[in-house]
N, C-alpha and C positions, 0 to 999 in steps of 0.2 A: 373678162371672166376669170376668175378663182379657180385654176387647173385643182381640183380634185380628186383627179385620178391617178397623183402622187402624192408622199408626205409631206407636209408643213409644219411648221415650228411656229410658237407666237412669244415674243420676246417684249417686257415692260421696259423702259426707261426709268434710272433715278431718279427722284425730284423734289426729295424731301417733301412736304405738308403737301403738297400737287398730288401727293400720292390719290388724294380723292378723286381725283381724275382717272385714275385706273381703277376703282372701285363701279365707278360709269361704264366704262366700256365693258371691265368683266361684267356686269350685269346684262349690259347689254348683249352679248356674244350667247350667256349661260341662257336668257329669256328666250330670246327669237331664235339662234342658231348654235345647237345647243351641243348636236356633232361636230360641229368645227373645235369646241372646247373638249370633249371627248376622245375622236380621232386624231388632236393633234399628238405628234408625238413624244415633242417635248416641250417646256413652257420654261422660258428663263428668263430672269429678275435682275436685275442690280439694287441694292440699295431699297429705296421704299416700294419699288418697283418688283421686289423680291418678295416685301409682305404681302402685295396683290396675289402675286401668281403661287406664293405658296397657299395662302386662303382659296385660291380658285381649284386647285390641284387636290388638296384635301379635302375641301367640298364644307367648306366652311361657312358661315350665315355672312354673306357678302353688308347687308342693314347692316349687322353688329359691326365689321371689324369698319365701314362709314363714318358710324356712330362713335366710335372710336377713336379714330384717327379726330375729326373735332371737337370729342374731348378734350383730347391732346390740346388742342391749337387753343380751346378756351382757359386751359388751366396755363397753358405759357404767356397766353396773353394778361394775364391776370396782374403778371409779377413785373417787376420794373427789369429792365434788360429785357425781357423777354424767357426764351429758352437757355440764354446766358446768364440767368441770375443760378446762382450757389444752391439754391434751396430747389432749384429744378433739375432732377435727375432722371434724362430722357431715355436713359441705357434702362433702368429700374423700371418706368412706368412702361418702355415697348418691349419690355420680356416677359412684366405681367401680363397685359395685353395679348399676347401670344398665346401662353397658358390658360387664358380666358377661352379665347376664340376657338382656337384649332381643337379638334375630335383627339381622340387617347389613340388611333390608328393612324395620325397625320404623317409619322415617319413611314410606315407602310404605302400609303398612296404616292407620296411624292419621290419614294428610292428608283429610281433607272429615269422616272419622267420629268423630274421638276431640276431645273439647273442654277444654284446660286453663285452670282461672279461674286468674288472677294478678291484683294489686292494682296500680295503677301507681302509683311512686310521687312523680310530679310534683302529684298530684290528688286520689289515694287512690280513683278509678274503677275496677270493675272489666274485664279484659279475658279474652274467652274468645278460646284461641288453639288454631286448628285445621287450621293448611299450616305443614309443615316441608320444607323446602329437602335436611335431612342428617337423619344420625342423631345427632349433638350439636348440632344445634340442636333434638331431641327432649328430647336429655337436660338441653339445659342447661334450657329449659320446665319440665321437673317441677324441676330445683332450684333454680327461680325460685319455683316453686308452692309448696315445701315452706320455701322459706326465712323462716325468724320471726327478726324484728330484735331483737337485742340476744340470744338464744338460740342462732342460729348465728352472728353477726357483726354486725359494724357497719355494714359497706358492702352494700350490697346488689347481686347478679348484675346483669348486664345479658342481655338479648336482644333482636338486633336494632336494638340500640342505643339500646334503651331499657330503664331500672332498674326492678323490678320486685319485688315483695314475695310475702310467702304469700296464695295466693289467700281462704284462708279469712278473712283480715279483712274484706275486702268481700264475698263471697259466697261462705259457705262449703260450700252444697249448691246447684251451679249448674241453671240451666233447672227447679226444683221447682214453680215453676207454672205449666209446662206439662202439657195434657191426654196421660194417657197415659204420665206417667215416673214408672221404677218408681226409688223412692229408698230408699237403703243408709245405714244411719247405726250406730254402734255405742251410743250413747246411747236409753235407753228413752224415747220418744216418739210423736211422729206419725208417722213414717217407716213407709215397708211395709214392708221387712225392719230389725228391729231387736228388739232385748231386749224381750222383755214383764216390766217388774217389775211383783209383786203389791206394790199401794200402792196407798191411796184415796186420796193426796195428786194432785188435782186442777191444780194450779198447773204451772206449763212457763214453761221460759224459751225465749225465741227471740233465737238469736245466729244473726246471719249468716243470717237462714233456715233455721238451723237448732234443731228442736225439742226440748228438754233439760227429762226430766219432773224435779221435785222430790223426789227420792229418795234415802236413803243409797247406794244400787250407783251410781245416777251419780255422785253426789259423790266415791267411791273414782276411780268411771271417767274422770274429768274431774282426780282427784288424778294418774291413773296414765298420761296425755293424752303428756306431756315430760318423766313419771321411767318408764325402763319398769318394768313387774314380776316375778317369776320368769319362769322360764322356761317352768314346767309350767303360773301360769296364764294366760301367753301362748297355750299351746294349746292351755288351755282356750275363751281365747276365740275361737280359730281354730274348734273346733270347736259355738262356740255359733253360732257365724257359719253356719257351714253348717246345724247346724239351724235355725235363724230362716229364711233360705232354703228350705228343705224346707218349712218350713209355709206359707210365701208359696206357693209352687207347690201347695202342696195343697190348701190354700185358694179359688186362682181356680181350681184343674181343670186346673193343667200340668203335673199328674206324671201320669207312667203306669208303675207299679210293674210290673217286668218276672219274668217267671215266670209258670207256668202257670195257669189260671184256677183259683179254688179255689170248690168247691160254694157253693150258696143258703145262709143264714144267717141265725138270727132279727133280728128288732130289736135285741134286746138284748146280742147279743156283737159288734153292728155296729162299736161303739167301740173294744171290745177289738181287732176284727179291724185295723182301720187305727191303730190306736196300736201294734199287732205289725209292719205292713209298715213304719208309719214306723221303727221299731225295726231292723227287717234292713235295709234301707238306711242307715241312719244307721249300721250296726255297719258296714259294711262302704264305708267313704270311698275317695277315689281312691289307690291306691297309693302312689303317687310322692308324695301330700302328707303319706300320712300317715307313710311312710319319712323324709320329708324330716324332718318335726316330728322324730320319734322320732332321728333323729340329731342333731338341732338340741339338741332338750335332752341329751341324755346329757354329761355332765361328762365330759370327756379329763384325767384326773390323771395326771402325771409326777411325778420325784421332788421338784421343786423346788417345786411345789403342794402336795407334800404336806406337804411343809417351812412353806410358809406358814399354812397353816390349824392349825399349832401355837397350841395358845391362849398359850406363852411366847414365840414369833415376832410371834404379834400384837400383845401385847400392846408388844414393843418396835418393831413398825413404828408404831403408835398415839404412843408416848412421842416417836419420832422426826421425828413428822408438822411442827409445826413447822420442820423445816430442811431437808426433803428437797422437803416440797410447795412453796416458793419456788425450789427449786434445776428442778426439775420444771417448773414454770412459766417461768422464765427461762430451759428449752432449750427449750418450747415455742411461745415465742414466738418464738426466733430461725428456728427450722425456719417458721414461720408468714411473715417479714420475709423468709426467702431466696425459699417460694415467692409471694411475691407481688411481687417485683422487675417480673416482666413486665408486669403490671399496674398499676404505682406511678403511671406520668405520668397515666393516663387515670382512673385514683381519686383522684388526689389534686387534679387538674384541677375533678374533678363536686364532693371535700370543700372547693374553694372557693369552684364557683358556688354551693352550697348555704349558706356561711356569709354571704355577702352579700345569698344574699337573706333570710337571717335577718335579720340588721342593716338592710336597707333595710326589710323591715316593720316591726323594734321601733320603726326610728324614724321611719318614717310612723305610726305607732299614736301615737307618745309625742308628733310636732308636734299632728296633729290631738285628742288630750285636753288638749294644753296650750292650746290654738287655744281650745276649746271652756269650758274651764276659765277665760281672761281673756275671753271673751266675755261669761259668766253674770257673770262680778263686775262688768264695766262692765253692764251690762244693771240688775243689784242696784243700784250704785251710783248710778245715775241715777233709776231709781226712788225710789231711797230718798232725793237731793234734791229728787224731784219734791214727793213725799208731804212731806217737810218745810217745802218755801217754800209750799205752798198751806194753808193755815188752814182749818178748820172753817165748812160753812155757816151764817150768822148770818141773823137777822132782826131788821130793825131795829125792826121796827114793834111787836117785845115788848121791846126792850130801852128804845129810848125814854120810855114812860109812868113803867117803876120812874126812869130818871135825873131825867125831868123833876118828878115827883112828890116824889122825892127831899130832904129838907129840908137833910140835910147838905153834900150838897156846891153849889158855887155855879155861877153860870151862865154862868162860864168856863168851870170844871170842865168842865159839861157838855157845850159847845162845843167845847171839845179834845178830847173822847173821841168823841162824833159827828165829826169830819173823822179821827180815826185809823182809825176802825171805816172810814168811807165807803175810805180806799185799800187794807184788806185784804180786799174785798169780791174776789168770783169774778170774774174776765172773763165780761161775756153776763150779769152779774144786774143787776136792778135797780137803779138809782143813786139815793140821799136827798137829794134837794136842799134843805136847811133854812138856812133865810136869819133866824136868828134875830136876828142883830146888826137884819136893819130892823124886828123886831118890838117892840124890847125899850128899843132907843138910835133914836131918831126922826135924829138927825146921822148915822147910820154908812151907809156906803157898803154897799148891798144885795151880795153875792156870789154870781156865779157859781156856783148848783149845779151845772157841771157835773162829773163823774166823769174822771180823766185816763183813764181804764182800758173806761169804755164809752161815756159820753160820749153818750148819748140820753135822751130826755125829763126831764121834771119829776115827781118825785110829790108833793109838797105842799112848805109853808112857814108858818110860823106868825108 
């Protein structure tokens, strides 16, 4: 059961085009249990995740922003690349969309309740952001949240004066460990509303905090993330969305299936009976979303559509691709260069602090390896004459007997080789003071054993 006798939070997952899948569940939550969306306290988004829960917070026509998000996916599916062709600019079409949907009071509803993650990108920390000042400092928040580098652009939004990325890099299902938040993911996982796939595959990955079971449906799901898919199974997923919702709620005990009471009933049609009500419920979704979907996908052909799905039209826009998609690109981007005029000193100002401090890291990284790198060779190279001027520990007192015993060589011989040996002896060892000259020549002048090198005691003489 659903402790309701303390706060809870309900937290979306990013998912890019999946987002119609939290379009489902919000519906589902606002339709049957309507306090749960109410009483929560706070509602936080990442990413696509972010335009749900701000449309649910505001109290936005949940059909429209549906209906919307599959426009999206038909107008990207339209163009060759996809949402990666030049002439597709999804930053433009999801800020208009915003401005469509949400009420002129959106910043008022969502300040203290609604919480958007964004990444920053001085740091790559993330920031949950929850006081809006207007209603485009709401909208520009979620197209900070939703904005992925290199997929919608190069430069990244600013808010508030500071640059800001898709939330979902650094936390892509915000507040999930706290007590009490119900969390919305479209990925089969650990989340409380999401896809139950049947798979024993035990393994999950956790991105972002969020839970992604190892299964072929997510691997589609996670394919179909930044390409969208039809149309029809976009609303499918809208309306898986909503069921996975309905079983959450019926689950902890927060649905209350309306209509009359219906008689006592054995054990055994008990399952049938609640897999029927969940059935008439679920047959019967909110109007307006499901009008919205059913308009969303119906194809509007005219004559010039019908013209192109000629398979001899196709076939010669295919052969012409080549010179039309450079030409198409080269008016996209000039339309791209005019509207960004406004913006050119203050981007292209941050695209120079940012190149500098590139270059002042490469080349503090590149002194200090180099630093480090003639450090280790002087450090080698000094060792490695240390190791060669000092000789091997000797012992004279074994070398001695073989020379003097010795018959071949004479007793100069030996004499020079004892005072060679005695100066490559260690610092601190023992010193031989052999005074063989007064043992051998009665006239020669006794020597000094001492050691230049240690320079203490006697140890014999013969």
């Amino acid at each position: 059961m659903f402790p309701l006798d303390s706060t809870w939070n309900i937290s979306f997952a990013g998912c890019g085009f999946l987002g119609i899948y939290h379009i489902g569940v919000a519906s589902c939550l606002q339709e049957q249990c309507p306090f749960l969306v109410h009483n929560a306290r706070h509602i936080y988004g990442a990413s696509a995740g972010a335009l749900t829960a701000t449309a649910l917070v505001s109290g936005a026509c949940l059909g429209e922003a549906g209906a919307n998000i599959i426009d999206v996916a038909k107008d990207a599916r339209k163009r060759f690349l996809g949402p990666m062709h030049p002439s597709f600019n999804l930053v433009k079409i999801m800020r208009n969309m915003l401005y469509k949907t949400l009420p002129p009071d959106a910043h008022h509803r969502a300040t203290g309740r609604l919480g958007i993650s964004l990444t920053r990108v001085t740091d790559g920390e993330n920031v949950l952001v929850s006081h809006f000042n207007s209603k485009e400092e709401l909208v520009q928040a979620c197209v900070c949240s939703a904005y992925i580098p290199v997929y919608c652009g190069l430069i990244p939004p600013t808010l508030q004066g500071v640059r800001y990325v898709d939330g979902g890099i650094s936390d892509n299902l915000p507040q999930y460990e706290l007590k009490n938040t119900i969390t919305v993911s479209p990925f089969s996982g650990e989340s409380d509303i999401c896809p139950r796939d049947r798979s024993t595959n035990m393994h999950e990955l956790r991105f972002t905090n969020t839970s992604i079971q190892f299964t072929l449906t997510n691997l589609y799901r996670v394919s179909k993330a930044l390409f969208p898919p039809e149309p029809q199974v976009m609303k499918a997923m809208c309306k898986q969305g909503y069921k996975d919702a309905l079983h959450f709620l019926k689950k902890n005990g927060l649905l209350n299936p309306r209509g009359p009471h219906r008689p006592l009933i054995a054990d055994g049609e008990e399952d049938d009976s609640k897999s029927n009500i969940e059935d008439h419920i679920f047959e019967h979704l909110p109007p307006r979303l499901h009008k919205a979907l059913v308009e969303a996908c119906k194809e509007r052909y005219s004559l010039g559509q019908s013209l192109s799905n000629l398979l001899p039209v196709r076939m010669a826009t295919a052969m012409m691709l080549p010179y039309t998609f450079p030409l198409e690109s080269a008016l996209s981007m000039t339309v791209r260069l005019l509207e960004w005029l406004p913006d050119v000193h203050e981007d292209v100002g941050w695209i120079r602090e940012q190149v500098v401090k590139v270059l002042q890291c490469a080349v503090s990284r590149a002194t200090k390896t180099v630093s480090n790198h003639v450090s280790a060779n002087c450090y080698y190279q000094l060792e490695l004459r240390h190791c060669q001027s000092l000789p091997a520990q000797l012992n004279p007192a074994r070398l001695l007997p073989s020379w003097a015993s010795g018959g071949s060589s004479s007793v100069l011989d030996v004499i020079s080789r004892l005072d060679q040996y005695q100066r490559q002896l260690l610092p601190g060892s023992f010193c031989v003071n052999l005074d063989l000259h007064g043992a051998l020549y009665t006239r020669g002048t006794p020597g000094p054993g001492r050691c230049p090198e240690a320079g203490e005691g006697t140890v014999g003489s013969y």
